[in-house]
C-alpha positions in Angstrom: 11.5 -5.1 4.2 10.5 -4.0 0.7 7.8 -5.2 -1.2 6.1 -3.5 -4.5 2.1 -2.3 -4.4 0.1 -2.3 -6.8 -2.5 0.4 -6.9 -6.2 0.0 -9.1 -6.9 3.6 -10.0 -5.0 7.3 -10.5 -3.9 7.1 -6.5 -4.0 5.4 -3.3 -4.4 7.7 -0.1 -1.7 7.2 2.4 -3.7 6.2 4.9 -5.6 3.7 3.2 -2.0 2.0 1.9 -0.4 2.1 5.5 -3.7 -0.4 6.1 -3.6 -2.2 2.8 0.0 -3.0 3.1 0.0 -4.3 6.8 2.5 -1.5 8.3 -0.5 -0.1 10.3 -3.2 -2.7 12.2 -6.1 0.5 12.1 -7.3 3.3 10.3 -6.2 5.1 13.7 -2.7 3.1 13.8 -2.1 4.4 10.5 -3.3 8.3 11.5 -0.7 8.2 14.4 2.2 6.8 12.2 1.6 9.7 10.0 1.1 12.6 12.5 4.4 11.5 14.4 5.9 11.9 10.8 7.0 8.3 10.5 6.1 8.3 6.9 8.4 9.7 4.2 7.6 9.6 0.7 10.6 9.6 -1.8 13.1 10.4 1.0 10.7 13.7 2.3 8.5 13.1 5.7 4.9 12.9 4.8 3.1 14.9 7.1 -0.9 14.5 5.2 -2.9 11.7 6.1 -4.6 11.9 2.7 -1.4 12.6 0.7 -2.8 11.3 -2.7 0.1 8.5 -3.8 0.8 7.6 -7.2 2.7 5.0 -9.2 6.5 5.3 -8.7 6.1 7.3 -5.5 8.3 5.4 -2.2 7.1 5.0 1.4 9.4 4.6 4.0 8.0 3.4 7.2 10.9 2.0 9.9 12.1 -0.6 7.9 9.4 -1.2 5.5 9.7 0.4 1.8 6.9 0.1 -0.5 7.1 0.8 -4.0 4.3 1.7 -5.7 3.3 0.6 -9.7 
């Protein structure tokens, strides 16, 4: 599944877009998803919970892909 996001502001914390977009039910979903290093941004895992996310950056969780602009 891909989908686009679109942040308000500079950044997005990773986190806080694994909640926003729906790939992770809780705050603590979305902390386990990154410490197992689930998440990859632009092809690399993504090992910070607070990785600071900016426009053109990809997130690869399973089969979800989220753009961000």
């Amino acid at each position: 599944m891909k989908e686009e996001f679109k942040i308000e502001g500079p950044y997005i914390e990773l986190i806080r877009l694994l909640k926003a977009t729906g790939i992770a039910q809780t705050g603590g979903h979305a902390k386990m998803i990154v410490e197992d290093g689930e998440a990859f941004r632009n092809g690399e895992v993504e090992m910070r919970k607070r990785a600071k996310l900016v426009v053109g950056d990809q997130i690869e969780v399973g089969d979800y892909i989220v753009i961000l602009t």
